[in-house]
DOPAPA-371371 format. One record per residue: x, z, y of N, C-alpha, C in turn; residue in one letter. Coordinates in pm, whole numbers, plus 50000, padded with zeros to 5 digits. Last residue first. Layout:
XZYXZYXZYA...
This chain:
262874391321615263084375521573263154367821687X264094419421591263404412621666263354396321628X263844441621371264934433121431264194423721484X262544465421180262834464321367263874456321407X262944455220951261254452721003261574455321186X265724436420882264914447620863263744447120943X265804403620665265654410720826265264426120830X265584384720477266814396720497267024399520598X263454370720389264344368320513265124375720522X262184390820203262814375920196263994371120271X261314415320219262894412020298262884400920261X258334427220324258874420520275260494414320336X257384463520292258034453820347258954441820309X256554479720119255734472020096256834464520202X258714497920077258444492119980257534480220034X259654515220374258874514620309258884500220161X263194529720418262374512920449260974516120349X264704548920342262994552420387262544537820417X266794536020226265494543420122264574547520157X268114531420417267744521220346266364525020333X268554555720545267684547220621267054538120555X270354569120351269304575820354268074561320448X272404549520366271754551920254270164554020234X273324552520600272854544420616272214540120505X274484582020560273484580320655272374563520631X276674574720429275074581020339274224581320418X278214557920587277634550620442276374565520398X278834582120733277884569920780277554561720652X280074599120581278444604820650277884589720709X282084588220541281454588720383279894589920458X283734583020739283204570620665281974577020573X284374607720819283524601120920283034590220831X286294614920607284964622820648283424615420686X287924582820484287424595720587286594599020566X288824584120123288324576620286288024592120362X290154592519890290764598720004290074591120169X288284576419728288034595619655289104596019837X289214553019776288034555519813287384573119798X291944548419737291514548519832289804555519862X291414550919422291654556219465291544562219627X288454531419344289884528719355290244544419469X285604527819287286884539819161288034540519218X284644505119300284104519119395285084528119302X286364485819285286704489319371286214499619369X285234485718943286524486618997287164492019116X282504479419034282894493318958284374498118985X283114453919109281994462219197282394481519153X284194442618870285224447019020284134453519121X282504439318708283164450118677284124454318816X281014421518773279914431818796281414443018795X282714397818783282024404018885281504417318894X282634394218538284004398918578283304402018692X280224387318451280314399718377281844404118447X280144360618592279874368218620279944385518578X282764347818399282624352518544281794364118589X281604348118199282654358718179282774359418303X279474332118219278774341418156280214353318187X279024303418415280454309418342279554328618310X278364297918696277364295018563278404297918456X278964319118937279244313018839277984311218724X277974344019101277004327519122277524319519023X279754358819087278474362319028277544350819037X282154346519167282004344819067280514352218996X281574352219482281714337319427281364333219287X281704378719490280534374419542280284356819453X284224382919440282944392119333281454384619353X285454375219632285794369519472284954375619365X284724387619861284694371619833284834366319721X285384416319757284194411119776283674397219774X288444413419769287424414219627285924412119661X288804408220057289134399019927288624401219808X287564430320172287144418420197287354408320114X289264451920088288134452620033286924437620056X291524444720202291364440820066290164440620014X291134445520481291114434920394291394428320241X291204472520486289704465620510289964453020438X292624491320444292274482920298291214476020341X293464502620657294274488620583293474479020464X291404519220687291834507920781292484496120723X292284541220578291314531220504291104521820613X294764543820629294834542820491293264534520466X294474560320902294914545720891294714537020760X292544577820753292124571620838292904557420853X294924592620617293294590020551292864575820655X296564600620812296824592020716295924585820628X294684614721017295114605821059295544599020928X294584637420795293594628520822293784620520895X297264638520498296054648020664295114639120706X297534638120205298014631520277296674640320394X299224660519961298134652920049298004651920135X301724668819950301114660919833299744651419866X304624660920181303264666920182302394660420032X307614669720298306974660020218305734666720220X309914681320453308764675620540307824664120415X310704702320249309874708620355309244699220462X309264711119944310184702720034309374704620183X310694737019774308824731419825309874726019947X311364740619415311684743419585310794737119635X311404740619149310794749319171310884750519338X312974719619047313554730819034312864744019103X310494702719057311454704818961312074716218945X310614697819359309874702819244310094709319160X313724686019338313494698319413311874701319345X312844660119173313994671219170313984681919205X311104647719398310704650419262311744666219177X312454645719589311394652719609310914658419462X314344623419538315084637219549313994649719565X312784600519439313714614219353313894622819407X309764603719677310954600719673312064607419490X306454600919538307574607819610308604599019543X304594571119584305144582619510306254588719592X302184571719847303694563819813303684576519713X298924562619893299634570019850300994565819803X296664542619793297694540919933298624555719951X295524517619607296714531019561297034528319747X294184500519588293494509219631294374523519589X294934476119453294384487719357293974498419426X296024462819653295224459019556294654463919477X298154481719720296964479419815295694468319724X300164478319533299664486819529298304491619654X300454442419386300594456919496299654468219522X301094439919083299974438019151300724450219270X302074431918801302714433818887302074432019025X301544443918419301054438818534301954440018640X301664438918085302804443918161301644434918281X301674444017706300554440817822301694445317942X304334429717542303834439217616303124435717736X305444411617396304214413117331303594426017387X307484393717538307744398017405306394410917339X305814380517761306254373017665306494382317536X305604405917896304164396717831304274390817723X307944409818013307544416817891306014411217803X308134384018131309444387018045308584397417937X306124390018337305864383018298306964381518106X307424416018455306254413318420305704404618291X309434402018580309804412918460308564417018407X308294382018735308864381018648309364387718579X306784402718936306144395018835306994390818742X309424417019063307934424018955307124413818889X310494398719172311364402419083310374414918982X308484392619354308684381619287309624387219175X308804417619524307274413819444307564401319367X311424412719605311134422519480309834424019413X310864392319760311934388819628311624403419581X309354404619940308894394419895309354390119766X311194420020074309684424020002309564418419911X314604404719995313264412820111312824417120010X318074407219897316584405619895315714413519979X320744389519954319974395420051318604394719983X323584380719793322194386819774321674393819893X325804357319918325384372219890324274375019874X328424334919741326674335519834326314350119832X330644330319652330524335719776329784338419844X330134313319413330374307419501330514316019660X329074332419233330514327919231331234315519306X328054359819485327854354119361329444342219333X328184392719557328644380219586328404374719460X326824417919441326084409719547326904397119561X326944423919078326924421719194326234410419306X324234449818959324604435919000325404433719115X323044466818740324294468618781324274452118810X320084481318590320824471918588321794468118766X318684502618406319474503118468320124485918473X315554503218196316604494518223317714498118367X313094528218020313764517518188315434516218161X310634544317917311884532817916312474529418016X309564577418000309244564318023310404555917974X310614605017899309564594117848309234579417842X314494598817882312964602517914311764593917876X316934581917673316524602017698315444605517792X317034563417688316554561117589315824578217558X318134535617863318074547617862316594551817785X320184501217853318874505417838318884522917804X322014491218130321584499617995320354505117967X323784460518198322764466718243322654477018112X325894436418496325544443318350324754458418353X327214405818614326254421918632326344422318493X328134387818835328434397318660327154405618746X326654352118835327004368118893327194373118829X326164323918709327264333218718328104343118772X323594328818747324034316318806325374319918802X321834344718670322404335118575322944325818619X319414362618838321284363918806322154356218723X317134357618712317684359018832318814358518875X317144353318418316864343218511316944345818641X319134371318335319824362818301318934351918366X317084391918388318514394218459319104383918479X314824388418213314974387318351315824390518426X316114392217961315894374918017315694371818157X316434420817973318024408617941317784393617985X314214430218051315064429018103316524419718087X313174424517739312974415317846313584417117986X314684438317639314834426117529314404416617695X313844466417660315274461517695315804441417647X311284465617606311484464617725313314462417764X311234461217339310884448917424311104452117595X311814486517269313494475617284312524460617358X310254500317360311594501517400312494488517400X306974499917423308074499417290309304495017376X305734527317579306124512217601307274509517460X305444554417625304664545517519305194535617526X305404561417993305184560817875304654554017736X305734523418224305394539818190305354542918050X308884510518249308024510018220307374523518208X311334496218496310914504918408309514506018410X314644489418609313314485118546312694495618440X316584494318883315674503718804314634495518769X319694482819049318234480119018317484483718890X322074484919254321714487319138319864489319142X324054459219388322774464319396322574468719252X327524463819555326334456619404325134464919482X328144464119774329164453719714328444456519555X326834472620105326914468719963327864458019892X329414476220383328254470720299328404472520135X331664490120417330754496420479329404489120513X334034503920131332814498520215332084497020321X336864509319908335384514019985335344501620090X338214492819773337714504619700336374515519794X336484461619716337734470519809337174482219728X336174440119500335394448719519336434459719616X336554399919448337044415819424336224427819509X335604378519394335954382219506336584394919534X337544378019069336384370019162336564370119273X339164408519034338304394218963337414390919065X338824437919071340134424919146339724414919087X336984455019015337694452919134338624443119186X335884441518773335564442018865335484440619003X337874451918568337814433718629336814434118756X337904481518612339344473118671338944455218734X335554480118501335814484518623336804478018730X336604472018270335284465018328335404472018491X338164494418197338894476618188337444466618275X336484516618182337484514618241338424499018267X334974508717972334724511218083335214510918165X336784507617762335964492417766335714491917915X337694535517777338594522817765337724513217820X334974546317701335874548817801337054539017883X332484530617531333504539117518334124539717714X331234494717554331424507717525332354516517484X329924462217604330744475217628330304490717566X329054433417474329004444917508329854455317566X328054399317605329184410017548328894426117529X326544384417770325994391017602327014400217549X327304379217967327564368517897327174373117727X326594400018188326044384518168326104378618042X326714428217901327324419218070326564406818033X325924459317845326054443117854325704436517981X327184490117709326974484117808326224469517793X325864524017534326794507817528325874500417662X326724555817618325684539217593326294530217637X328964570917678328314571017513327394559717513X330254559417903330834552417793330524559417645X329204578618098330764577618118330484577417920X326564566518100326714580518041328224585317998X326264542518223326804544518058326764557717995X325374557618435324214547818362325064541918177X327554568218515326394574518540325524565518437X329484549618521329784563518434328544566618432X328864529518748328984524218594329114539018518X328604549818955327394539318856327684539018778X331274555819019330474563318949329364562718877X332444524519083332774532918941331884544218888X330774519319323330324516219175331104524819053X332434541919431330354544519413330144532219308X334594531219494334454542319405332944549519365X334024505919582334524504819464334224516019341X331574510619809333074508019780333244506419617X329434523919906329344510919892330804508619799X327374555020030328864547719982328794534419974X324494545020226325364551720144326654544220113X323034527420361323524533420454324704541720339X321544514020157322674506920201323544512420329X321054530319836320844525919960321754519920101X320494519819522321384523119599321294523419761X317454511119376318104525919375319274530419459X315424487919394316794494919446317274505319442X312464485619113313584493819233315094493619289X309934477218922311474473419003312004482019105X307884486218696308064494218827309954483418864X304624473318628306164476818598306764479218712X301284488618513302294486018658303704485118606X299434482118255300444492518275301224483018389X295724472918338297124471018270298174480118315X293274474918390294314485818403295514488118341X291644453318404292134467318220292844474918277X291954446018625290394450318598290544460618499X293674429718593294064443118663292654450518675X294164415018402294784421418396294814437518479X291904401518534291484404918420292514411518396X293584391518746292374395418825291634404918689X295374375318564295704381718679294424393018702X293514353718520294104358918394294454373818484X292464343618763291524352818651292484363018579X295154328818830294594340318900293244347218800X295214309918643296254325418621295604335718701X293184297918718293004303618510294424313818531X293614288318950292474295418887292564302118796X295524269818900295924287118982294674291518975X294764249218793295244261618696295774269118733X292924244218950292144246118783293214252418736X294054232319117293284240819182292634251219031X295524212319011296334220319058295664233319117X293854189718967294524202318874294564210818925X292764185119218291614194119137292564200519013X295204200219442294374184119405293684193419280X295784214019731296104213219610295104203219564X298084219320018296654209919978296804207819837X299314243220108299894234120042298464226919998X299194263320425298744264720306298784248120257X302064274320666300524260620625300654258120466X302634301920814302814292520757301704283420677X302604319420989303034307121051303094297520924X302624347620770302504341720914303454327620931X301844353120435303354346220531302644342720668X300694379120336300264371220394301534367620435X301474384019971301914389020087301634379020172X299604389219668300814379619750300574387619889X296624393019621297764396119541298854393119604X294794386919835295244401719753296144406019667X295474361019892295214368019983295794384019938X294864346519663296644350219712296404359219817X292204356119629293564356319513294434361019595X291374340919826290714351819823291934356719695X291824311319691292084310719839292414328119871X291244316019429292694308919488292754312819611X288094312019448289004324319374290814322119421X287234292519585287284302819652288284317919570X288744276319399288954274519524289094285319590X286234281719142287984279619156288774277219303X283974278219302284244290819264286254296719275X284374249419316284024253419443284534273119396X284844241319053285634234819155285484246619324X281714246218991282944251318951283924248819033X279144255219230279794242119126281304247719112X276964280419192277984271419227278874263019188X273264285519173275084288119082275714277819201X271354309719315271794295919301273234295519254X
């Protein structure tokens, strides 16, 4: 039996934010009216079809941590480190550029004594440096083209910052240099939440200039595996075996790992289930593919032991149900009525 559109669009919205967005406790969901339900539908598909292709993940990061230096003299080494002490040219809020030693050095200087000024040490952040970046292949300058819009819409309220595009490993990525007081004295405090919001919109920035670009959490894809840390990567690298990192994860981590994804696996099911009843021909053909989708998702090659023998156990029971038994009723033959 199909379902009336309105009703699909709903359940896709409701089962959506669920998997894509971060549950907010305590808080009361916004009563939407039939637009408003029609066109968080058509992003959430758009969304839901982005991540069905396996669109390319953009990656946002803090890179400075807030137990570390902070002072004046940890940004000066930023700014050298990400100019490549003044062979890559710089840019600031206002489109200007920098470059060389000199330039570097006079940007440093305004730094420290302009505005609120920057002490020469710390014992909070006084910028956030933040890593945009794309995986291999990505055309370069759209990725430095759309970092510049998503700097200038997060940060455009007249914070300096300034950012470089790096051009010496595979992948692209944007270095970008912000400070935390803004020019009223307000300080940047971002959560979770503002860096899953600072992934869709760099996301969204590279869409615009003609790069497929997704920003989906990584429990939505059935990624429960953290990448290593740099400094893990590095030591690799140089051939050293870290000594509390592990490549695979033991079985308590298996175990909590597929625990979590109960409710994801609950949200694609509600949205696989809804849209196979669609009278919409792309719905349902989007259905069949998230059935394929989830059984591929990573999580599922690392479930437990214990999970895999009861799903085949309960395989094997199906398949001895004799044939002639009728399931209309979707009862098995020993359930008592």
């Amino acid at each position: 039996m199909a379902y009336p559109k309105i009703y699909i669009d709903a359940m896709l919205v409701n089962w959506g934010d669920r998997l894509f967005q971060e549950p907010l406790r305590h808080a009361r969901a916004a009563r939407l009216s039939r637009a408003g339900i029609r066109d968080d539908a058509a992003r959430m598909r758009a969304q839901i079809a982005r991540t069905l292709r396996r669109t390319p993940e953009v990656m946002v990061k803090i890179t400075n941590k807030a137990a570390s230096a902070q002072g004046m003299g940890a940004v000066r080494r930023h700014l050298r480190y990400i100019s490549r002490n003044g062979r890559i040219e710089l840019e600031d809020q206002d489109g200007d550029r920098i470059a060389g030693k000199d330039e570097l050095r006079d940007l440093a200087k305004a730094w420290q004594l302009g505005g609120w000024g920057i002490p020469e040490t710390s014992t909070r952040r006084e910028v956030f440096n933040i890593l945009l970046s794309m995986p291999p292949g990505t055309d370069r300058l759209a990725v430095r083209d759309a970092a510049r819009d998503f700097a200038a819409l997060e940060f455009g309220d007249g914070r300096a910052y300034v950012f470089a595009a790096h051009d010496d490993e595979a992948h692209p990525h944007v270095h970008l240099c912000v400070q935390v007081r803004g020019p009223h004295g307000c300080r940047l405090n971002p959560r979770h939440k503002d860096l899953q919001r600072w992934r869709e919109g760099f996301a969204e920035k590279l869409r615009e200039h003609g790069v497929e670009a997704n920003a989906t959490p990584r429990r939505a894809r059935g990624v429960t595996q953290r990448y290593p840390k740099p400094a893990v990567v590095h030591m690799m690298a140089r051939g050293e075996t870290p000594r509390y990192w592990k490549r695979m994860p033991n079985d308590a981590q298996r175990d909590a790992g597929w625990v979590a994804q109960g409710g994801v696996f609950a949200a694609w099911r509600e949205i696989a289930y809804a849209m196979a009843r669609s009278l919409a021909r792309e719905d349902r053909a989007m259905a069949v593919e998230m059935a394929y989708f989830v059984g591929s998702m990573p999580v599922q090659r690392d479930r437990p032991v214990v999970a895999r023998k009861r799903d085949d156990a309960r395989d094997r029971q199906d398949r001895q149900v004799p044939d002639t038994v009728a399931r209309s009723d979707g009862l098995r033959p020993d359930v008592e009525r």
